[in-house]
Structures are given as C-alpha cells and as structure tokens.
C-alpha positions, 0 to 999 in steps of 0.5 A, a space after each residue: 489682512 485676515 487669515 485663511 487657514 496660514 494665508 492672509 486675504 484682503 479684508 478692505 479695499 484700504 489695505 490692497 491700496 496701502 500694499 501697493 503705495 508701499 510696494 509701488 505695485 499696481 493694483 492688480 498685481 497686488 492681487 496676483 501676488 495674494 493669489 500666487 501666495 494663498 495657493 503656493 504656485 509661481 506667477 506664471 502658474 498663477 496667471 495662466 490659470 487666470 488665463 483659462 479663465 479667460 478663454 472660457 469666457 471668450 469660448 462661452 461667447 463664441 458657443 451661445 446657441 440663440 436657439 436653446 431654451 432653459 428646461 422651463 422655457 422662460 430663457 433663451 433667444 434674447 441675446 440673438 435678438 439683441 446681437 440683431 438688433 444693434 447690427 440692423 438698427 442703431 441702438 439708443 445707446 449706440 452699438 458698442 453698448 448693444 453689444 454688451 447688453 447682447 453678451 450679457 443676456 447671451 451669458 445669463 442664458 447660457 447658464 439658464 440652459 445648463 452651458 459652460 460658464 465661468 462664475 464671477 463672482 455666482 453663476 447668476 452674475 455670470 454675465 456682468 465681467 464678459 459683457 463689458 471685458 469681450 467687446 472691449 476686447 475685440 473694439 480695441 484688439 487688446 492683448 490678452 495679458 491686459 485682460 488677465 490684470 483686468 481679471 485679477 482686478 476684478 478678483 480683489 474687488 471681489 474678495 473685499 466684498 466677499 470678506 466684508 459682506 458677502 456675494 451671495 443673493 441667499 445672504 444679501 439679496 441680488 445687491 450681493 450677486 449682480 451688484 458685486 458683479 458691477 463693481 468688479 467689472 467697472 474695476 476692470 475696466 478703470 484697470 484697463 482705461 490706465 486708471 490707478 487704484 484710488 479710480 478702481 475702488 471708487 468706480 467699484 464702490 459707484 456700481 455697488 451704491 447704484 444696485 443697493 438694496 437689490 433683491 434676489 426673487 427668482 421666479 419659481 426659484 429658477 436662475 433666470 427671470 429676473 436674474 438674466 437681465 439683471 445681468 444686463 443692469 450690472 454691465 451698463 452700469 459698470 460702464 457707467 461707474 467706470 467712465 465716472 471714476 476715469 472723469 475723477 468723479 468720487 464716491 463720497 462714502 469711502 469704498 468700504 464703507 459702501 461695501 459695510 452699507 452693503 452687508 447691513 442692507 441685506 441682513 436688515 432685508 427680509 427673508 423672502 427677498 434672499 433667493 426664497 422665491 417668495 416675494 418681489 416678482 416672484 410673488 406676482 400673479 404671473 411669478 406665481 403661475 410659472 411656479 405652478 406650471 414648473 412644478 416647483 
C-alpha cells in the first residue's frame, strides 16, 4: 500500500488479496474497510454513502427522458429505442442483455444532456457499472445491501487502476475510461455471482485486456460520439469476463500486469488519440464537419 497524505491505498490487486487471506475478509470489505479508514467515518457511515451512490443511479435510470437531445443534437432517444426494441422484438443476445445495452445508452446520454449521474470511474464511463448492476437487480430482486458490496468492489478494482495507471482518457486513451469501467463492473458482478477474490481480479483484468489500446476521439471534442456507446461495449463486455471468470476461466497475464500493460499502451499512444479530438473518428470527414457545424 502507498500513502495518501497519512492514509494508505491499494497500489496492487495482489495486495487487496493478501489483506483478505490474512484478515479472512471478502474483497469488498477490504475495500470498506480502506474506505472507512482514508476518510475517518464508522462503517455505516461509510456504507450509507455507498448507498446514496446507489440510489442515483437507480434514480438516473428512472429520470431518463427518451425525448431530450445533447445541446449538439448528435445524442438522445437511442436508449428509448433500445428499451423498445428488446420489449417488442427478441433481441439477438436475449432480452436481459438488451436491457443492459438499453441502461447504458440511456446513462451515456443522460450525461451528454447535462443529467444527474454518478461518475464510475469519468462521467464518460458513467454507463458501464449501472448498466449490468440495474437489470441484475431487478431480474433477481437483490437486496440492495448486496449491491452496495458490489459497489465497493468495484471501487477497489478502480483505485488499482487509478493508482498503477490512470482512469482518464487525456492520460491513457478510452482503455482508461470505458476499459476501467469494464473491469469494475465484470468485478462486481463476480462479487454478486459469490465469486472469491481471485475470480473478481481475474474477471476484472479479462475486461481491461479485451479494450486495450482503446482511443479517446470524441467528435468535436464532445462527451458523446463514440463515448455514448462505447458505454455499451464496456457493459457486454463486463458480462462476458464476468461469466468467464465465474466458469474458472483465467487471464494468463496476472491482473497487475494487465493493468501495467495498460498504462504503457496508453503513454506509448499518441496525443491525438487522448480526449484532443484530433484523430481517430474525429478526424473522419463526418467527425470534422460536426466540429464545424458545433463550432468548436
């Protein structure tokens, strides 16, 4: 562990394991624990923020208007027509899974159009961790104390990253948003499938592997083409590393190693792939004309 100021953090998913073999902890209450400690607050203090946390989300979910539009028009109605879509049709991928994609086109959007949301771990990636937590949810009627420990597990997986690489598309391209995002939403649902803690680092560093070397090229600089359903790539592929990890499926490169691998692919790409808005999609004819017509 390294210090913050006079608290300690996560530095390595290898840590976070040994604490709970020699403590006998779960993962997430390792995390918890952290958590109560960085900030100085008893547990249930610590939790019910954790909690709130939660009910935004859920309230997000609720609060998404299919007939808004981002100020540039390019966003808005997509998570409607999904939500429709799986309702009146039978998705490819089933119904469950339209619901995911539908919840994190919905929460992308929300962001694009100046809604409430919680950040986890960038407002870009907002979608990701409510997109597979939600219809899980409500398919399985869990307790929402289950869902606060899937939370915090997500919140470990997180501050790994974070403090090994980074989780900002600026410093390390989309890998750093949307891939983080992935690994702390297939973590959580390994927490709530009863995996152990080996399962949870292996599902997450499966996710992070499966969207390295992803770019941050926002069209026009904006929050929202690409990003919004990129937002829906990070939530079917958490699922995916999820199941794989729960099936005792491993990822050959030990999780920290993924998460190093990470941090040297996106300090070896190039500028105009980091959140400039410059290359990639961006720099398409079509990416070019909506930086025109935004006047950005």
């Amino acid at each position: 562990m390294h210090r913050r100021g006079d608290k300690m953090a996560f530095q390595s998913f290898q840590e976070i394991l040994k604490l709970c073999e020699k403590e006998n902890w779960e993962f997430w209450e390792a995390v918890a624990r952290d958590d109560q400690n960085e900030r100085g607050v008893p547990p249930d203090e610590a939790f019910e923020k954790m909690r709130r946390m939660w009910r935004v989300m859920v309230e997000s979910s609720e609060n998404y208007d299919s007939e808004r539009r981002s100020n540039s028009g390019l966003v808005g109605g997509d998570g409607g027509r999904m939500f429709r879509y799986a309702q009146d049709r039978e998705p490819l991928s089933g119904y469950f899974m339209g619901e995911v994609i539908a919840q994190a086109l919905c929460m992308g959007e929300s962001n694009a159009c100046m809604r409430r949301i919680v950040a986890a771990p960038t407002a870009g990636a907002c979608g990701v961790l409510p997109a597979v937590l939600i219809p899980l949810w409500k398919k399985e009627e869990l307790p929402e104390e289950e869902i606060v420990r899937a939370l915090y597990t997500a919140a470990g997986i997180g501050q790994v990253i974070a403090a090994r690489a980074y989780i900002a598309g600026a410093s390390g391209g989309c890998q750093a948003e949307i891939g983080t995002a992935s690994a702390m939403a297939a973590g959580a649902l390994v927490q709530l499938r009863g995996g152990d803690g080996v399962q949870i680092t292996h599902a997450a560093a499966m996710a992070l592997k499966n969207l390295l070397g992803l770019v941050c090229d926002p069209v026009a600089g904006l929050v929202e083409v690409p990003c919004v359903k990129r937002n829906v790539a990070g939530a079917v592929n958490a699922l995916a590393a999820a199941d794989m990890s729960l099936a005792g499926i491993v990822s050959q490169i030990p999780p920290d190693q993924v998460v190093d691998a990470m941090k040297e692919v996106g300090d070896a790409m190039d500028s105009s792939l980091k959140e400039t808005g410059k290359g990639g999609l961006a720099a398409t004819p079509r990416g070019k004309s909506v930086k025109i017509s935004c006047r950005i």
